[in-house]
N, C-alpha and C positions, 0 to 999 in steps of 0.2 A: 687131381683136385688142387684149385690151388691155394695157397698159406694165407691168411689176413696177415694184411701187413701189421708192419711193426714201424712205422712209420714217426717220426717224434711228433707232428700231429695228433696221432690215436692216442698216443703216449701219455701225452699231454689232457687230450682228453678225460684216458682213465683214470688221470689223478686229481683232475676236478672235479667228477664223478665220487669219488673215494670223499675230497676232502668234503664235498656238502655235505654226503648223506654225515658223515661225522659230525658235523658243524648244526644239524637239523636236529641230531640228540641232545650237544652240548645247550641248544635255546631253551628244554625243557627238561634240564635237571638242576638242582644244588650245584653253586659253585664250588661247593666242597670235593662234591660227587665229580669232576669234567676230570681229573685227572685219570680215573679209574678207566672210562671207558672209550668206546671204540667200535667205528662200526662191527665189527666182527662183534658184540657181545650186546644185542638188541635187548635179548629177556634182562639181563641186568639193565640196561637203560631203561625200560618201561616199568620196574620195578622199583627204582628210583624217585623216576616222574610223578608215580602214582604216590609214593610218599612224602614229594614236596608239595605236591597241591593238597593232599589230604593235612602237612601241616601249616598251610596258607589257612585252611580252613579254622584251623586252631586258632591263628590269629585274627582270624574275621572275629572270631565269638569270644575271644577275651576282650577284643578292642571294643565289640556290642556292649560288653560286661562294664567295662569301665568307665564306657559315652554313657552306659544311662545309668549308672552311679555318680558322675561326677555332675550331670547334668542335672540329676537330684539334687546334688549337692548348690548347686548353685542358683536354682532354682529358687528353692526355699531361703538360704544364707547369705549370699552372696550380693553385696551391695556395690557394686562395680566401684568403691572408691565413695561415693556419695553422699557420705557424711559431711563431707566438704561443705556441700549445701545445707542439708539438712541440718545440720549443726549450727554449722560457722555462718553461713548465712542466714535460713530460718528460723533456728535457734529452737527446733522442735523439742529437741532436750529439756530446756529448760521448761517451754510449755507445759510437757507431763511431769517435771518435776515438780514445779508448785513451786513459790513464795518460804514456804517452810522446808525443803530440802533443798534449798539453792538456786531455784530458779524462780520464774514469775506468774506470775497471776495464783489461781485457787490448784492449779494443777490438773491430771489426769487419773482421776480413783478407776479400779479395775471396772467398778458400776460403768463409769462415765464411759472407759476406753470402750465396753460392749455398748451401750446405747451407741457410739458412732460405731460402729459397725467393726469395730477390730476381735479378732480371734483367740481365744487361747487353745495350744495346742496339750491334752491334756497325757500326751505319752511324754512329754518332758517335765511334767513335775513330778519331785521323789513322794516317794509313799507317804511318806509320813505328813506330808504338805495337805495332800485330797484326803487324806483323814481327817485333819483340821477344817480345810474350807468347810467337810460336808457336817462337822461339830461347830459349825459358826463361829469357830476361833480364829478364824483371819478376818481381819479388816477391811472389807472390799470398798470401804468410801473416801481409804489412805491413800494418796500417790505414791507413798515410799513403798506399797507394796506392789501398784504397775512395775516401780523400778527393779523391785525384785521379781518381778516376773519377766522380763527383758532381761535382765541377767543369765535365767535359767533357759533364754532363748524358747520361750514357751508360748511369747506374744506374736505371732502366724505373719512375718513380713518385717519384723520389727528386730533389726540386731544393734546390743549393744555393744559399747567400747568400756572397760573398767579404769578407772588411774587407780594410783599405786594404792590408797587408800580401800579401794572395791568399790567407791561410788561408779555409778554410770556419769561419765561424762561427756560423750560423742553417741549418735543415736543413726544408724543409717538404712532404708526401705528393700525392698527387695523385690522381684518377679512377684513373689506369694502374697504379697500385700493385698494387692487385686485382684489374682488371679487363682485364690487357692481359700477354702471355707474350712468348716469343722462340721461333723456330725451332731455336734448335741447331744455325743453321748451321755455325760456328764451332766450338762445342763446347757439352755439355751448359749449359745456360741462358746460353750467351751466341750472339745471330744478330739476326736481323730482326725487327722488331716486330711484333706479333699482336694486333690491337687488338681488346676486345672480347672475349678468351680467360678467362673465368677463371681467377685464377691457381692454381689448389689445389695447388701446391708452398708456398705460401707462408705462413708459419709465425707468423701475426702478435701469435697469444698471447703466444709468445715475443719476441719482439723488442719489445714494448713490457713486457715481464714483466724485461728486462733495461734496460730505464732509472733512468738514478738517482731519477725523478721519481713512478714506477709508486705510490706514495704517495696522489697525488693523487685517483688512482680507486678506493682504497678512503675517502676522504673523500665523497667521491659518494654512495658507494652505501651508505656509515653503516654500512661492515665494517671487521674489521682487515686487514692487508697480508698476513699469513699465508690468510686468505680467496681475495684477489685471485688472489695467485698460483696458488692452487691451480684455481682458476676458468679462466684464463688459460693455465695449463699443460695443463688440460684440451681445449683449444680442437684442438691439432694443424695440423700440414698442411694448409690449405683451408677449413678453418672458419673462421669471423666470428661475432661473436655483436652485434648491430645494435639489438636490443631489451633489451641487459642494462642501457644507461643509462636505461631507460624503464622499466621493469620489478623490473629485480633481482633476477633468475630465472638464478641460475648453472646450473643443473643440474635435468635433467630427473625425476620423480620415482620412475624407476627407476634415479637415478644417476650418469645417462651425460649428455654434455654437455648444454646449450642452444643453442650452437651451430649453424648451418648452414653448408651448403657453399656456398663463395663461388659465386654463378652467373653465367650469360656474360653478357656485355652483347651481345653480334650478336643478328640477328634478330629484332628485336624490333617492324619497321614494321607495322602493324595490328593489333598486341597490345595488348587491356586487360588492367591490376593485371600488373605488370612482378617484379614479385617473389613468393616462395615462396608467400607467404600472405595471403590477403584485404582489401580496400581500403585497401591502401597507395599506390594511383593510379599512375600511367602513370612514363615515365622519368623527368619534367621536376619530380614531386613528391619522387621516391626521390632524384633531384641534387640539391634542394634539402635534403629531410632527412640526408642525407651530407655535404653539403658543410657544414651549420651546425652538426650537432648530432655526429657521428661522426668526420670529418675534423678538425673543431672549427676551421673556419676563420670569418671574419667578415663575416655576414650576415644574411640573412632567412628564419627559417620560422616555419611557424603554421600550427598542427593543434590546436585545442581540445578535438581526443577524447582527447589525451594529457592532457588538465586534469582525469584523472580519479583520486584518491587509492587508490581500492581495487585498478583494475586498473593504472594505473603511476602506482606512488607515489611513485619515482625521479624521475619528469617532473614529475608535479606538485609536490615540494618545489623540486626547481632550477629549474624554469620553461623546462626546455628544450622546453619545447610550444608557448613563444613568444618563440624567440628574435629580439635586435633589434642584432646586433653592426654596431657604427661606425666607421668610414667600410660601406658595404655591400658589400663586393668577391663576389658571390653573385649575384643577382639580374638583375643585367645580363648575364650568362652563360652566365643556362639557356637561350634560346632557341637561340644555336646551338652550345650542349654537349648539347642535345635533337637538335637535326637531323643532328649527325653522329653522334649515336648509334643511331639510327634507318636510317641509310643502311649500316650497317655489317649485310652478309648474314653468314648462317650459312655458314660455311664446309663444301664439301662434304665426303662421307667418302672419305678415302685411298683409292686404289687395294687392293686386299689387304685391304681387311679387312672383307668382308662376300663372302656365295657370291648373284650376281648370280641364280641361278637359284631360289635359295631363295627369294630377296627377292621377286622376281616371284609365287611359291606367296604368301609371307606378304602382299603386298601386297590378294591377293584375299577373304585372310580377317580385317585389319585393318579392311578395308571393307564384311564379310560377317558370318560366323559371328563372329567374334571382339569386332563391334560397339565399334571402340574410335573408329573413325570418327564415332560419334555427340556425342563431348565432343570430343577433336581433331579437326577437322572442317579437311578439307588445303583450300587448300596452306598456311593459318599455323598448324594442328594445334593450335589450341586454338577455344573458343567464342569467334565475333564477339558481341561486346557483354558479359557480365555473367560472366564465366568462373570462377566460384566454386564450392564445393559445401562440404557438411559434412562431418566427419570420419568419418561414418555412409555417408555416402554413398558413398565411395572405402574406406570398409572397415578405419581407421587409427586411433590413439588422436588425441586432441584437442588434444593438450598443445601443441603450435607454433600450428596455428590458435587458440586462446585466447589469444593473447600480440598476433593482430593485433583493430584494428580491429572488426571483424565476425565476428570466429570461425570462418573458412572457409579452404578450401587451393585454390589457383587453380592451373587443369588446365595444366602446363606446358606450353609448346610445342615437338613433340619435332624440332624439327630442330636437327643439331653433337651428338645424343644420341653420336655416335660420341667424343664428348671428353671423357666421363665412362668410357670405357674405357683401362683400362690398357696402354700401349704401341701403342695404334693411329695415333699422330701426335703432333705438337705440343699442349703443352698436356692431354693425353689420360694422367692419371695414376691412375684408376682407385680413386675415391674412393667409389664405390657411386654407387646411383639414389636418386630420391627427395631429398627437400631434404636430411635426415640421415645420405644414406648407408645405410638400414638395407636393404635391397637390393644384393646383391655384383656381380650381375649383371641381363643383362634376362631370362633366362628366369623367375629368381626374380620379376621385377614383374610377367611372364604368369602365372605359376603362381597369385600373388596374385590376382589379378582373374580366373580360371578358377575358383577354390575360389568367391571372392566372389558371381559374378555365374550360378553353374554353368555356363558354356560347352560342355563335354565338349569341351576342347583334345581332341587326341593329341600325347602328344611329338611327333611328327616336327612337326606342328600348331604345337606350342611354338617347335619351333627355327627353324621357318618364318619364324616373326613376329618372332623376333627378328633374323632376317636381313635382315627388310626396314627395322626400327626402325635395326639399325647403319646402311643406307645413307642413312638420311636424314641 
């Protein structure tokens, strides 16, 4: 028989042989761990492996732990720097101060700050405070006592700055401003926080249409102040208008605002293009665009489709398509003011207010005859991947899609639909459907897509589907 060689080839061989398989444990263990082992001692290598990735995992879920704590945090507090404006340019501060605490005009009494639609969050005032409101021993028609609820970071969006004395002197906005309500526990807008709620009580035209500063934004946008205001009064209860410093499209060309309805922030995990209308990108783009360009706090965004003079001429003269504010308080942010935005579900619909047995009928022909199932496609009830369409398409004039991007309106996602009804819950003020409102109700948006698409509803058909649309 004869011997395998021993050849410096095979030699050679066996030792690269030897050294991978060594080198294939060493990829999947602790660096700590590479000294100890060897191919000769597999069970110890695999026993290793299994406890580095078991405490990789450890660090997935304290890092979850922290993103959607701090993203809490920033959420509700966090004013990217913006007092800058709000302050030093708007002079909001003074506004709610009033004439008799330092600032101008009649000021902001806590009365005034809820009829515009501002919040108090009712876990931040001490004990002894909601004993008094509810013995009518606080002042609710006083500005100096708004300031003192700003202080106690109580007022839902609204943080303040103290000087040395403890007056509030600097005043700056936040995510929650617009995008977060209150229960009611306590009493109309003032209870527990809702994070995620759109606010559409909240009256933002006004409230920056009453600063001494409101000057500023008809400089912007190369109008007179007589303009602004009128734009801004325009707005109402729950509008925003997000594309007018881009743009400078006050009014739509039948008249009625340009505004939209502030929308909710819940819900939003597996949804692409996060907003009304067309590639305006996921949550973490629209943070960024808000928080630089809207909020006007100091940071970083960059969008060069806004460098375009025809379609916003606004961006392109001020440059706000490439903002670059210093120190950057932004940027570092968005990741987990993204992940706790994302974690926050649609809240279900109240007891009472949908007929459980309709919704069942409607559920069979959302998914059937009614074919709405095919662009909301459940359980996130919008299209996975590219959820756009044109204004032909859904049956609508073009005027808002024109304004984005791409020219398209992206198929909302209909779950918390029950929060654009009037009186069905928190947050639930009944500002119509559709991004403008032009829809009072839902049977009106079936009716719209039954004329559109010929369906042959039947009323009861009708009322079917909107009973299943209210329980989502």
């Amino acid at each position: 028989m004869m011997k395998k060689s021993s050849s410096p080839a095979r030699r050679a061989l066996h030792a690269i042989a030897a050294a991978v398989g060594t080198f294939s444990l060493v990829l999947f263990v602790a660096p700590s761990s590479i000294h100890t082992l060897s191919a000769a001692d597999p069970a110890a290598a695999g026993t290793t492996a299994r406890r580095s990735l078991a405490s990789f995992d450890t660090m997935v879920e304290r890092s979850a732990r922290q993103m959607m704590e701090e993203g809490r945090r920033i959420f509700r507090f966090d004013t990217f720097g913006d007092e800058v404006y709000w302050t030093d340019v708007l002079g909001l501060n003074r506004a709610v101060a009033g004439e008799k605490n330092g600032g101008v005009g009649a000021g902001v009494s806590p009365k005034a700050a809820l009829e515009l639609g501002l919040k108090v969050d009712m876990d931040a005032l001490p004990a002894d405070l909601v004993t008094r409101i509810k013995a009518g021993a606080v002042n609710l028609d006083d500005p100096a006592t708004t300031l003192a609820l700003i202080k106690l970071n109580a007022v839902v969006g609204v943080v303040g700055t103290t000087d040395t004395r403890g007056n509030v002197s600097r005043v700056g906005l936040t995510c929650a401003v617009c995008h977060s309500t209150v229960d009611d526990a306590f009493s109309p807008g003032i209870g527990h926080r809702l994070d995620g709620f759109g606010n559409r009580d909240l009256n933002v035209g006004a409230i920056v249409a009453a600063t001494p500063g409101v000057g500023a934004i008809a400089k912007v946008l190369n109008v007179d102040l007589a303009t602004v205001k009128k734009v801004l009064a325009a707005w109402g209860p729950g509008k925003f208008d997000a594309e007018l410093d881009k743009d400078g499209k006050g009014f739509r060309p039948d008249g009625k605002t340009a505004a939209t309805i502030i929308p909710n922030a819940f819900g939003l995990a597996g949804v692409n293009n996060h907003t009304w209308t067309g590639a305006w990108g996921n949550v973490t783009y629209w943070n960024a665009y808000v928080a630089a360009t809207e909020l006007k706090g100091k940071g970083t965004f960059y969008d060069p489709r806004l460098n375009d003079p025809k379609k916003y001429p606004v961006s392109a003269r001020t440059g706000a398509w490439n903002t670059r504010g210093s120190p950057d308080m932004i940027t570092s942010k968005l990741a987990a003011l993204q992940f706790y935005q994302l974690a926050i579900p649609a809240p279900p619909a109240p007891a009472g207010t949908f007929d459980a047995s309709a919704a069942t009928r409607g559920r069979a022909l959302f998914e059937g005859k009614a074919r709405c199932a095919g662009c909301h496609v459940p359980p996130l009830f919008t299209e996975p991947g590219w959820n756009l369409h044109t204004a032909k398409e859904i049956g609508i004039d073009d005027f808002q899609a024109s304004r984005s991007p791409d020219n398209r309106y992206r198929t909302a996602p209909l779950r918390g639909l029950w929060t654009y009804m009037k009186g069905a819950g928190p947050g639930a003020t009944g500002r119509g459907f559709y991004h403008d409102g032009r829809f009072s109700d839902l049977e009106q948006v079936i009716r719209h897509y039954d004329r559109l698409f010929s369906l042959g509803l039947s009323e009861t058909e009708v009322k079917d589907l909107a009973q299943y649309l209210r329980s989502l």
